[in-house]
C-alpha positions in Angstrom: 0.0 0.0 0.0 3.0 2.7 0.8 4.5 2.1 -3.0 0.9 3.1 -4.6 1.2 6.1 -2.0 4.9 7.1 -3.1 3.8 6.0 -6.7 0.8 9.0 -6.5 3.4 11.6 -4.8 5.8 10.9 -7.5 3.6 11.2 -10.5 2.1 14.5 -9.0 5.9 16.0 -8.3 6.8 14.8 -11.9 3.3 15.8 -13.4 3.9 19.3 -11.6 7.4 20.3 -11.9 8.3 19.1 -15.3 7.3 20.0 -18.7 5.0 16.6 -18.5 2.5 18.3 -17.0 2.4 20.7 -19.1 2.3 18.3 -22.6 -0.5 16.8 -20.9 -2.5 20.0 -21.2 -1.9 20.5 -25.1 -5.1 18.6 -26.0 -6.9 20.6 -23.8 -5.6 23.5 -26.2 -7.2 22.1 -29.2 -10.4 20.6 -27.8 -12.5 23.0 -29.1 -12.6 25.6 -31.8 -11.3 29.3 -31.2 -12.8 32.3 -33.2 -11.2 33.0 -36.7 -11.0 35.9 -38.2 -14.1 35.0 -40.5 -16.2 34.5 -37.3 -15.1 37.5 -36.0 -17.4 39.8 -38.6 -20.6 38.0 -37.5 -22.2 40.3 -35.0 -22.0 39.3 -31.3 -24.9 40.1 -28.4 -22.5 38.9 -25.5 -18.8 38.5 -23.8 -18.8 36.3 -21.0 -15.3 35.9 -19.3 -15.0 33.6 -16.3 -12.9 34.3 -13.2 -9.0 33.1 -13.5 -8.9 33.3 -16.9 -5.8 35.8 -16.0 -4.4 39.0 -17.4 -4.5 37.8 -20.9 -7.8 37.2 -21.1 -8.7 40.8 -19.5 -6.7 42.2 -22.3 -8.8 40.2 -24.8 -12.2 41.0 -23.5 -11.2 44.7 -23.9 -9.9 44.5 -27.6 -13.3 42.2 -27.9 -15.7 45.0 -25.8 -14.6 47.3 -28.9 -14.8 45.4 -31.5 -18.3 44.3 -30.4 -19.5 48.1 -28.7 -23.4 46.2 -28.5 -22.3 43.1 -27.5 -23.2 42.5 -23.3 -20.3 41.8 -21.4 -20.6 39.4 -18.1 -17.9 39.1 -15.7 -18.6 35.8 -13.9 -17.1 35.0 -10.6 -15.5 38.2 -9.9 -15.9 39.8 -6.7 -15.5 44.1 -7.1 -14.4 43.4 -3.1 -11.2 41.2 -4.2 -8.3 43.3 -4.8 -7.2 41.0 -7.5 -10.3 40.9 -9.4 -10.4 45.2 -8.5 -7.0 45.2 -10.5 -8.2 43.4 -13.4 -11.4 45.7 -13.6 -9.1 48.6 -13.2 -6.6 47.0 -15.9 -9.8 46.4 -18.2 -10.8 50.1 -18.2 -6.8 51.2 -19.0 -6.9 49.0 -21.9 -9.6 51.0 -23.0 -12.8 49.1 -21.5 -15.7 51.1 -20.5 -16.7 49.6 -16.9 -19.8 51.0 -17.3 -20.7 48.3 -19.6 -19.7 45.3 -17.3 -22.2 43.2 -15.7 -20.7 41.3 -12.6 -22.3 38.1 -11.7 -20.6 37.2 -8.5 -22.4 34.3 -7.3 -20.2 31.6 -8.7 -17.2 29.7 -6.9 -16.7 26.9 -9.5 -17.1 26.8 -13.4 -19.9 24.5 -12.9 -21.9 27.4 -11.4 -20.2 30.2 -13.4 -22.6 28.1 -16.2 -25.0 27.5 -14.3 -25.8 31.1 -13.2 -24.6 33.0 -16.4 -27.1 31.5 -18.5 -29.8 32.0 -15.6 -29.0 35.6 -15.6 -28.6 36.6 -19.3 -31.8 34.7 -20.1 -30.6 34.1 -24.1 -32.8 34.3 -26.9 -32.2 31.5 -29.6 -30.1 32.6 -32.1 -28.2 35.2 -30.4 -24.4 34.3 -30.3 -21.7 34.7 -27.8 -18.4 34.6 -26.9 -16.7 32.4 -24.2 -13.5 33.9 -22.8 -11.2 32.1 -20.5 -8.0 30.2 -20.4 -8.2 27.2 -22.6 -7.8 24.7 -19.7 -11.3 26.3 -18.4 -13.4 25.1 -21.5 -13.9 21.4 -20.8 -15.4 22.3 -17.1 -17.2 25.5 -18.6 -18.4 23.1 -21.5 -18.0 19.6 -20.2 -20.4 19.5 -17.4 -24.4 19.1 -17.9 -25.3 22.2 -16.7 -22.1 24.1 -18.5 -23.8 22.0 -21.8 -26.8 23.0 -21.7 -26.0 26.6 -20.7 -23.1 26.7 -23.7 -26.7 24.7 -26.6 -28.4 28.4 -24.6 -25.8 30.7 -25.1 -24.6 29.2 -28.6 -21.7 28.6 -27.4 -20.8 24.7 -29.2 -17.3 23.4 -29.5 -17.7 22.7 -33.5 -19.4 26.5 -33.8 -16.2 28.7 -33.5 -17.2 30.8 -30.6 -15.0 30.3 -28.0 -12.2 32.7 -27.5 -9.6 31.5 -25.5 -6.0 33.4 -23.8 
């Protein structure tokens, strides 16, 4: 029984610390489709970005807000109380964001419920189209799960339909 222990604590010390566990995120990379260029002309009613997506994706969202100045944008899982989600509002509205424009759906403390209450909240007509923003190791729990399925067939957000933006 104390191998299969040492066994587990090697593989995650290996998994962790070398560039193995980073080639074992790759597919996750190209699970699903990101937006082309082609996509990117199609009009969009909605930006969701999900908490921990990071800097990159902050920087996206903001390029993405002006591209798309109709399209709503949801912040979900981000607390304006957090100084680290603060910063990241604050670094979307130097990149040229207008904050104003932002609706913050705090509620959420897993990506299981950042689908479930998103697609609660926005209420999405059929046919309207939007944009999924977080890191690419996000998708398959934003995507994967039931609820994060059926929210993504609500929101139009598939992984064969090119309308997922990932950082």
């Amino acid at each position: 029984m104390a191998w299969i222990a040492a066994a587990v604590a090697c593989g995650l010390v290996i998994g962790t610390f070398t560039p193995i566990g980073l080639a074992l995120t790759v597919p996750l990379e190209y699970r699903f489709a990101a937006i082309s260029r082609a996509d990117s002309q199609a009009p969009v009613d909605g930006i969701i970005l999900l908490a921990g997506s990071g800097v990159g994706a902050i920087d996206a969202v903001s390029t993405l807000s002006k591209d798309y100045p109709k399209a709503r944008l949801t912040f979900s899982g981000f607390e304006v109380t957090d100084t680290t989600d603060e910063y990241l509002l604050d670094m979307f509205a130097r990149l040229g964001g207008d904050r104003e424009r932002i609706y913050i759906e705090s509620r959420p403390r897993t990506t299981f419920e950042d689908a479930f209450y998103t697609a609660q909240v926005l209420k999405p007509k059929p046919g309207e189209r939007w944009l999924l923003v977080t890191s690419a190791l996000h998708i398959p729990r934003a995507l994967g799960s039931d609820c994060g399925r059926s929210a993504a067939q609500q929101l139009s957000l598939d992984d064969a339909g090119g309308s997922a933006f990932f950082t």
